[in-house]
C-alpha positions as a printed Julia matrix, in Angstrom:
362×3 Matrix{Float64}:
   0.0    0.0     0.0
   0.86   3.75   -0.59
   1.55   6.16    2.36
   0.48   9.24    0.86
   0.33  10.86    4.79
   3.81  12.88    3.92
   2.16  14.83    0.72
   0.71  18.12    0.44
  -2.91  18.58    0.15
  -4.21  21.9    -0.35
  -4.67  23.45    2.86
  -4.4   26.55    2.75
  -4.76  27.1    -1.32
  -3.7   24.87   -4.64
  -0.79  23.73   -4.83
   0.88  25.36   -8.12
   4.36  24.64   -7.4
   5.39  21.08   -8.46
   8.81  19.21   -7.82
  11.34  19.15  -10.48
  13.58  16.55  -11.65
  16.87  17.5   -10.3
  15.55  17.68   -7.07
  15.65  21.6    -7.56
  16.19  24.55   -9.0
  19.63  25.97   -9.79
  19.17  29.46  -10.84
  16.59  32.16  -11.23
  15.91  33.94  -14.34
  13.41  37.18  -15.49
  10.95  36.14  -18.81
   9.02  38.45  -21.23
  11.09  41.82  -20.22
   9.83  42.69  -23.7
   7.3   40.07  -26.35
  10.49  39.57  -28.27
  11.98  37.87  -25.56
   9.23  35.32  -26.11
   9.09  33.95  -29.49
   6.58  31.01  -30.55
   6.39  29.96  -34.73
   3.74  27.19  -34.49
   4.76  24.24  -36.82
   1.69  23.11  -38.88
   2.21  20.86  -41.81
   0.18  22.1   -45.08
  -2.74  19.87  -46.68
  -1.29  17.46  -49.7
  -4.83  18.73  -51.83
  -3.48  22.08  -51.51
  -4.25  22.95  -55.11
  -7.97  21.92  -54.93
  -9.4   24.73  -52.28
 -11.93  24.97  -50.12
 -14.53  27.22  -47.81
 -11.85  27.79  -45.69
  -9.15  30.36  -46.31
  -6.01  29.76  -43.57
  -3.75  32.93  -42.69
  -0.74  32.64  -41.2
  -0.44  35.83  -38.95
   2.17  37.71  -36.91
   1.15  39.07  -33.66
   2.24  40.45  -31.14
   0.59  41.57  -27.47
  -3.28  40.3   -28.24
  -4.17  36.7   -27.56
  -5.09  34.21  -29.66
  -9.17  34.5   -29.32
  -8.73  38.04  -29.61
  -7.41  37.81  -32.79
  -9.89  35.23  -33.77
 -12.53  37.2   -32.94
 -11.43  40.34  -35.17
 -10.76  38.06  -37.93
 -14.31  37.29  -37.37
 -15.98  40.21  -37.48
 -13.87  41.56  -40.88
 -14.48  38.67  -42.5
 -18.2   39.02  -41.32
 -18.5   35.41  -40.14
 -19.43  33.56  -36.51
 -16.44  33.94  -34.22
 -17.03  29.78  -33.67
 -16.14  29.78  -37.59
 -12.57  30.57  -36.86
 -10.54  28.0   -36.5
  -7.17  27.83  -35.02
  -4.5   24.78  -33.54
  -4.05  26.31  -30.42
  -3.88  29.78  -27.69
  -0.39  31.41  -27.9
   0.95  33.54  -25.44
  -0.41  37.04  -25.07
   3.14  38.97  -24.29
   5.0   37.07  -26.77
   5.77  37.52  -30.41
   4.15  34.4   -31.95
   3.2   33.14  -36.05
   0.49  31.07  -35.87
  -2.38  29.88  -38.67
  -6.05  30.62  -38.55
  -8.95  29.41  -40.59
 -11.55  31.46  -41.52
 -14.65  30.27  -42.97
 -15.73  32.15  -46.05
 -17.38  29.81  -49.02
 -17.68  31.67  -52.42
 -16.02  34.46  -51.24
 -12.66  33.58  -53.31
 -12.97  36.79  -55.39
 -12.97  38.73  -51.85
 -10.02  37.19  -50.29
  -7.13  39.99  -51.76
  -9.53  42.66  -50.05
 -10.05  40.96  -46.68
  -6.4   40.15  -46.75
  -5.67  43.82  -47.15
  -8.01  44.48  -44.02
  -5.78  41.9   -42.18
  -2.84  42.99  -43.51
  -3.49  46.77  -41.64
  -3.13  45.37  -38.41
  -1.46  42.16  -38.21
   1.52  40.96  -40.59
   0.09  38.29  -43.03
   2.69  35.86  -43.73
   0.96  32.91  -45.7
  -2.42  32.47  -46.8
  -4.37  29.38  -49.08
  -7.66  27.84  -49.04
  -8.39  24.74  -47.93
 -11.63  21.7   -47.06
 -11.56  21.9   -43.8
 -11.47  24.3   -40.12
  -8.19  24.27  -38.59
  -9.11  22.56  -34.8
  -7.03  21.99  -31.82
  -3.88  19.91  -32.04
  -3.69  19.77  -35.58
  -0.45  21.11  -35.38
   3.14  19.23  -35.1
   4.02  21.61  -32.1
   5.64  24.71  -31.59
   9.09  26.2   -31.92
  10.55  28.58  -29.4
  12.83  31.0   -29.36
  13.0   32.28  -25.67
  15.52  35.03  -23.55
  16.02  34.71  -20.47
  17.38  37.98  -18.51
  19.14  38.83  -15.24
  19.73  34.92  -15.0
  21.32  34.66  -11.18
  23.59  31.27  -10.14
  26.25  29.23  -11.1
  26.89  29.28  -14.84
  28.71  25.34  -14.8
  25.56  24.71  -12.61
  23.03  25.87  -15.1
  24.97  24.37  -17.98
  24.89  20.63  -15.9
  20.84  20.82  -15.7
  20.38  22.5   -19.84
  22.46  19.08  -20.62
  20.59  17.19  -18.1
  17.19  18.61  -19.63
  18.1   18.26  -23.25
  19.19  14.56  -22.8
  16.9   13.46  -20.23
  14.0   15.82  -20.26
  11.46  16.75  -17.47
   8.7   16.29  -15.67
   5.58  16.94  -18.67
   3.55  19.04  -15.88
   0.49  21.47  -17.13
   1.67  25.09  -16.38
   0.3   27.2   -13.37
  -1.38  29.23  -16.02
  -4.01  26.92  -16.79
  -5.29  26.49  -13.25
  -5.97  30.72  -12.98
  -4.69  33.1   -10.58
  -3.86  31.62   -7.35
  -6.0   28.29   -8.63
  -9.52  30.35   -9.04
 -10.48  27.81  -11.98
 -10.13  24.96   -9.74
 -12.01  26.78   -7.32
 -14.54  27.15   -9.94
 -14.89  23.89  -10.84
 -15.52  22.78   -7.6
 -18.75  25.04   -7.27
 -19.71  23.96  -10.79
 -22.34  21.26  -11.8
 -20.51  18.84  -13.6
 -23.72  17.28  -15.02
 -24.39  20.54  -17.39
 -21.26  20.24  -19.02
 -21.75  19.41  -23.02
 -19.38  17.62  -24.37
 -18.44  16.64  -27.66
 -19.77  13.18  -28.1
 -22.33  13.24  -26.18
 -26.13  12.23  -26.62
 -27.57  15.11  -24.87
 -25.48  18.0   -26.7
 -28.23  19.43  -29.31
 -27.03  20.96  -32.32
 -28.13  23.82  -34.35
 -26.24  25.25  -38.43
 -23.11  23.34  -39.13
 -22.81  21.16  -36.08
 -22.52  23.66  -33.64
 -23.36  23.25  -29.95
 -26.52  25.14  -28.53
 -24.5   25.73  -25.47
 -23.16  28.92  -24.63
 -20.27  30.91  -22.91
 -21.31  29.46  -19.89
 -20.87  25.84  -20.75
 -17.65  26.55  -22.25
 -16.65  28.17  -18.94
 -17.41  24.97  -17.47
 -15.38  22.91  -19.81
 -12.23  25.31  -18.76
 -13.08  24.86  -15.06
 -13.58  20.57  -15.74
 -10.11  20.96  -18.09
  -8.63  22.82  -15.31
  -9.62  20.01  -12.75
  -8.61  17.34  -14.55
  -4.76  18.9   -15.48
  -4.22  19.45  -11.79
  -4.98  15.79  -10.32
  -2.94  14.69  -13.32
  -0.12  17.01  -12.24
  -0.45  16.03   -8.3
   0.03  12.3    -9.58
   3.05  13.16  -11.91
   4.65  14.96   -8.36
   4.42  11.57   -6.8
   5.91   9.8    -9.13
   8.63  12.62   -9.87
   9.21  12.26   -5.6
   9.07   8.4    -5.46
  11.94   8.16   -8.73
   9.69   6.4   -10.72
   8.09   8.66  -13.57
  10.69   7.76  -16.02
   9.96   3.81  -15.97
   6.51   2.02  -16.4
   4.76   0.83  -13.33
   2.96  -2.17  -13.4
  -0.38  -1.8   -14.72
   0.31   0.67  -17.24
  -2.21   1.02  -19.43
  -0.94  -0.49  -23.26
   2.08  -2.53  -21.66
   2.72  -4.89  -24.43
   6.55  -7.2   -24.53
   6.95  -6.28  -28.46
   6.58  -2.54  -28.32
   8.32   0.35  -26.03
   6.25   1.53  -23.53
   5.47   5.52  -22.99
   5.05   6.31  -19.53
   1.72   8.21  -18.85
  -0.39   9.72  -16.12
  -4.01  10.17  -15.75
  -6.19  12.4   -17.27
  -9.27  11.65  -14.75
 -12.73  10.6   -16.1
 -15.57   8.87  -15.28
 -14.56   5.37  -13.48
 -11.2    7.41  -12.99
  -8.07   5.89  -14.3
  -7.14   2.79  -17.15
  -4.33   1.78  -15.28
  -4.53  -1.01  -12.89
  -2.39  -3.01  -10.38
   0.17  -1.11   -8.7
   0.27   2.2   -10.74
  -3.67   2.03  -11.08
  -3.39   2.06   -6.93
  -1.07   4.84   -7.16
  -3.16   7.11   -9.47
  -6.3    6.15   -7.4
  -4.83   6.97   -4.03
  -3.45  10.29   -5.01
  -6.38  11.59   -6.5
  -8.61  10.49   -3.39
  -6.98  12.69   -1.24
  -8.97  15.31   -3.54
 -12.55  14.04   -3.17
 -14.06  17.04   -4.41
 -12.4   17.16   -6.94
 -12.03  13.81   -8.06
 -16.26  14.18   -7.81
 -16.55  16.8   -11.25
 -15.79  13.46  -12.82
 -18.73  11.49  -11.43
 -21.3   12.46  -13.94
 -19.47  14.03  -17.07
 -19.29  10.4   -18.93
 -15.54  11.8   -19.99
 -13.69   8.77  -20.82
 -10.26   8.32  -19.19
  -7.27   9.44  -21.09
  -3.99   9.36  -20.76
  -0.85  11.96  -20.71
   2.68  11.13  -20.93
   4.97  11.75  -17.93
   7.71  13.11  -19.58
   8.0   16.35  -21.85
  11.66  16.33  -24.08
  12.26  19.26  -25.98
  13.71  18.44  -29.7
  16.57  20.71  -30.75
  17.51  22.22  -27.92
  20.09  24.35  -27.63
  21.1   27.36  -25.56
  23.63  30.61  -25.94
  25.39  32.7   -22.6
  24.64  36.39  -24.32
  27.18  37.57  -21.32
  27.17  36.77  -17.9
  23.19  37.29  -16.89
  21.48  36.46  -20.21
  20.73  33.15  -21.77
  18.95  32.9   -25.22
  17.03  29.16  -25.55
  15.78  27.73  -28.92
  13.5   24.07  -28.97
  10.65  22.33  -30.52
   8.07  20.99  -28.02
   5.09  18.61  -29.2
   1.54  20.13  -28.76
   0.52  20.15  -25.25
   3.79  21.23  -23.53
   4.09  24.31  -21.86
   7.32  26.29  -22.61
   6.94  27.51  -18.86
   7.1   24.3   -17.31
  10.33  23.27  -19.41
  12.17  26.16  -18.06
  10.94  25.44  -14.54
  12.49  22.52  -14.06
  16.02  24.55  -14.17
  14.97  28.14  -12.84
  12.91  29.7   -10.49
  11.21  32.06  -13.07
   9.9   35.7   -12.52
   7.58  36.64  -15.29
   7.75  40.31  -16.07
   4.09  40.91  -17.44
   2.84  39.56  -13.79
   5.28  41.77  -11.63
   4.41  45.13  -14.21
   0.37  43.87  -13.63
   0.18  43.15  -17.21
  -2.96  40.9   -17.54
């Protein structure tokens, strides 16, 4: 059996602050002094029928201090369009300096494209554009690469060198960033006062549609799909500590869910659904004894009918590399797969001020 007496249960607030790999961190560092410190070029493979068209004309835009819904909302309203007929892969970083593609649904408007594009073109730069079948939806990209600067980095140089090694070869722990939980946890607070039995989601018999498959529900269900999305990334993260403390989220468990002799196994956690976790034997009894010393929380699952999924443990950036540019500044460059929070990567090695939060950017 697992003694889970010695962890830390929220007691006085969520607990936002997760262990790293190397047991700590080695040096602190200041983020997003300025957007270009932050750079994001989302890597999105185009479609093979790219000669052949479609209803939906993608733009590859520039931006730089407006989020991503933001900007899919003013593409919306030039283009004269829904807002839920913009599609994009995922939400980039606010105070950053990020390319990423948008859809924009517009059938038999081909002859009005150059003049919309010129609209979009005032405010944001266009990069690419083509038409294409279908909406651009979450996680269709390959990932994301960054281009990050780190400023006024404080500690031992050899030191931080050892753990940018350690993280390029190794990798850390694949934890979903603070920023997804809301300041000071107030999602996860939310989802707690939430009825779990309203939420609509996709797939399920009792979501009504109206037009071109669209959900009836509102803002207000979609709230409650961030609040059940913000649950379900936190008990997912509190299991991924234990492991990370007990030395054992880098090697299956037994019970694993997909353990099969002829294939290499990825390591996973639980994303938390209804009858809780796929895993069984000893890392099933794990996963269920961490998250029941969260009953409330573990309850948003009871009636959602959201099948149990499964996360991997371990994030590893692809071509990482990283520059000294002189004694206090540190420029990093990697890929990371969709998913995988920039933040978190860099968290593992520093103890990370970010500049928008201590200027009260929001």
């Amino acid at each position: 059996m697992i003694d889970a007496t010695d962890r830390n249960p929220e007691k006085s607030g969520w607990r936002l602050d997760w262990p790293t790999s190397g047991g700590g961190r080695v040096a602190s560092a200041l983020l997003k002094s300025t957007p270009d410190d932050f750079f994001v070029d989302e890597d999105l493979p185009l479609p093979d029928d790219l000669a052949s068209g479609g209803e939906h004309l993608c733009i590859r835009l520039e931006k730089r201090g407006d989020n991503t819904d933001y900007v899919a909302r003013q593409l919306a309203t030039l283009s004269g369009c829904r807002h839920f007929d913009v599609g994009f892969c995922g939400l980039k970083d606010r105070h950053a300096v990020t390319r990423q593609w948008f859809s924009v649904y517009r059938p038999g408007q081909e002859d009005e494209d150059a003049a919309f594009l010129g609209e979009v073109a005032e405010n944001r730069r266009v990069l690419e554009y083509h038409r294409q079948a279908r909406k651009l939806r979450r996680s269709d990209h390959r990932g994301n690469y960054f281009e990050l600067v780190l400023r006024e980095v404080s500690g031992d140089p050899e030191a931080v060198d050892e753990a940018l090694t350690r993280l390029r070869d190794l990798g850390c722990p694949n934890y979903f960033g603070p920023q997804r939980f809301g300041h000071n946890g107030a999602n996860l607070d939310r989802a707690l006062a939430m009825d779990p039995s309203k939420l609509n989601r996709r797939g399920s018999r009792n979501v009504k549609k109206r037009g071109r498959g669209r959900s009836t529900s509102g803002s207000g269900d979609s709230k409650n799909v961030l609040y059940f999305s913000a649950a379900r990334s936190w008990l997912f993260n509190e299991v991924l500590a234990y492991r990370v403390q007990s030395g054992t989220w880098l090697a299956p468990l037994e019970g694993e869910p997909g353990t099969n002799d002829n294939q290499d196994i990825m390591v996973t956690g639980p994303l938390w659904g209804d009858g809780g976790t796929e895993a069984v034997s000893v890392q099933g009894e794990i996963e269920r004894t961490v998250v029941a010393e969260h009953p409330e929380l573990a309850a948003v699952f009871a009636t959602t009918r959201m099948k149990p999924e499964r996360r991997p443990l371990r994030m590893r950036p692809e071509a990482f590399e990283w520059q000294w540019q002189g004694r206090d500044q540190l420029l990093l460059k990697f890929w990371l797969a969709p998913g995988q929070y920039a933040t978190t990567l860099l968290g593992d090695v520093f103890e990370i001020t970010d500049a928008t939060r201590e200027t009260g950017q929001d």
